[in-house]
N, C-alpha and C positions, 0 to 999 in steps of 0.2 A: 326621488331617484338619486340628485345629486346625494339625501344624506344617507343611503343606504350606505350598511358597510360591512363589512364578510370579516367575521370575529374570530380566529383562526388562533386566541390562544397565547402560550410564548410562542415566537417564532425566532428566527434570524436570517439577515442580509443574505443574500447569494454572496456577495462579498467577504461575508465574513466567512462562507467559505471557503472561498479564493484562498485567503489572506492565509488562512489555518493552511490548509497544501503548503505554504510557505511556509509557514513556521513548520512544519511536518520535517521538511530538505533543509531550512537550515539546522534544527537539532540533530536529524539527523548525521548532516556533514561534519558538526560540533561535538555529538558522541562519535564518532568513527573515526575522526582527526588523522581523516588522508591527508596527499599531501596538498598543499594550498590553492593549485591550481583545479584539482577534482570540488575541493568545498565550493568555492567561486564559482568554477560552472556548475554546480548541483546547483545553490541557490538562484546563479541567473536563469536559468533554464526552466528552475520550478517559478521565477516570478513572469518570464515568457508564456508560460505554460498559465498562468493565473488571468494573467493581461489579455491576453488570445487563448482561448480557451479550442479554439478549435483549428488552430494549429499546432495542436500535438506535441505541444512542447512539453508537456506536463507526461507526455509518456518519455518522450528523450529521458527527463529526469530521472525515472523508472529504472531506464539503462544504464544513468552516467551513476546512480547510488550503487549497487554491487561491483562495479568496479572499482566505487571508492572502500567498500568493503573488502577487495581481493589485494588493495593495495597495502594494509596491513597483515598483522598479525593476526592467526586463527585463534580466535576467543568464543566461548560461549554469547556471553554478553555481548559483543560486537555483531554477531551474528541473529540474536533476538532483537536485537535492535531495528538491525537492518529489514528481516523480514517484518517485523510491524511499521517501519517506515513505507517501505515497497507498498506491502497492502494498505496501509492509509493513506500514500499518496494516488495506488489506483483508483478508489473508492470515493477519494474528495476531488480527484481530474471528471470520475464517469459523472460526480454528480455536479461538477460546474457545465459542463455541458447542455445538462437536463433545465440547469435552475440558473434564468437569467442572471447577471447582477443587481439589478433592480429590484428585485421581487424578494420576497419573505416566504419562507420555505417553515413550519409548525414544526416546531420537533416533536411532537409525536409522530409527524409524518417520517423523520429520521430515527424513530425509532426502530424499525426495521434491518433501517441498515445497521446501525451501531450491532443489534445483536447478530444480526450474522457478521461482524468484522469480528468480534468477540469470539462467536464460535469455530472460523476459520484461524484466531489467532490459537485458540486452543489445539487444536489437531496440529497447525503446525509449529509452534514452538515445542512442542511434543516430540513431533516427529525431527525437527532438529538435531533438540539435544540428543535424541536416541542416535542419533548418525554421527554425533561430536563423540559421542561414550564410545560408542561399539568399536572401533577400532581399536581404543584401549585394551576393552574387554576381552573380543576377541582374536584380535591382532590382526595379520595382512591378509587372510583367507576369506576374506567377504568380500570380492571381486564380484561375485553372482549378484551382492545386492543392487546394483547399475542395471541390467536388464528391467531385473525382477522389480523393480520401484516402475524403471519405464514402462512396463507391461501393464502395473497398475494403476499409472494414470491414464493409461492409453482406456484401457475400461472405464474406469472412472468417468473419462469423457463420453466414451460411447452410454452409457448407464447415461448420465446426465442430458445429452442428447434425444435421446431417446424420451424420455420423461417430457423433458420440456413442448414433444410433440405434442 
């Protein structure tokens, strides 16, 4: 009994992905190059958020990153950035929660999630840039797209809601 042992593959630390949510906010903070008091609390707030996993800190971080984004200049890139930091730092907070730091987590068990991070990055880096262009393109008459986007999530949810029953 002692030698039994459950062969689970590669895996990796729950730590390790603690650590990575970290490294996630400080690159982050390092491409967006707000100003130095937003980098400083993105970083401490995502290594709170790592340390205590279940005080919420790692969502704080969630909040205090697009404002480090709003504190510059509108950029494509600054803005791709941001939103795959956001959803990487959601993704590696919900799965520190899940997966003590003790334990060893099979990456084909994270296989799942990486492809939907993947797939979610694709629709919305998509749908981004089309919203960074269109004003160019079309100029200041797409005021209707605000509702009509809210409308669509609001479905979106309801659909998804529903499904999940």
């Amino acid at each position: 009994m002692r030698r039994d042992q459950i062969v689970i593959g590669p895996a990796v630390s729950g730590v390790v992905l603690r650590a990575a949510a970290v490294a996630v906010a400080a690159g982050a903070a390092a491409a967006l190059q707000p100003a130095p008091f937003w980098q400083v609390t993105l970083v401490l707030v995502a290594v709170a958020g790592a340390v205590l996993p279940r005080s919420g800190m790692a969502w704080v971080a969630l909040l205090v990153l697009p404002v480090a984004l709003l504190a510059g200049e509108v950029s494509p890139w600054r803005t791709a950035v941001a939103i795959a930091a956001v959803h990487a730092l959601h993704v590696l907070a919900s799965l520190a929660l899940a997966i003590p730091a003790r334990s060893r987590v099979a990456l084909a068990a994270l296989r799942p999630t990486a492809a939907r991070w993947l797939g979610v990055q694709l629709v919305s880096q998509l749908v981004a840039a089309a919203v960074l262009v269109m004003p160019r393109a079309v100029g200041a008459g797409i005021a209707w797209a605000a509702p009509v986007g809210a409308l669509a999530v609001a479905l979106l949810a309801i659909i998804l809601l529903r499904r999940a029953r």
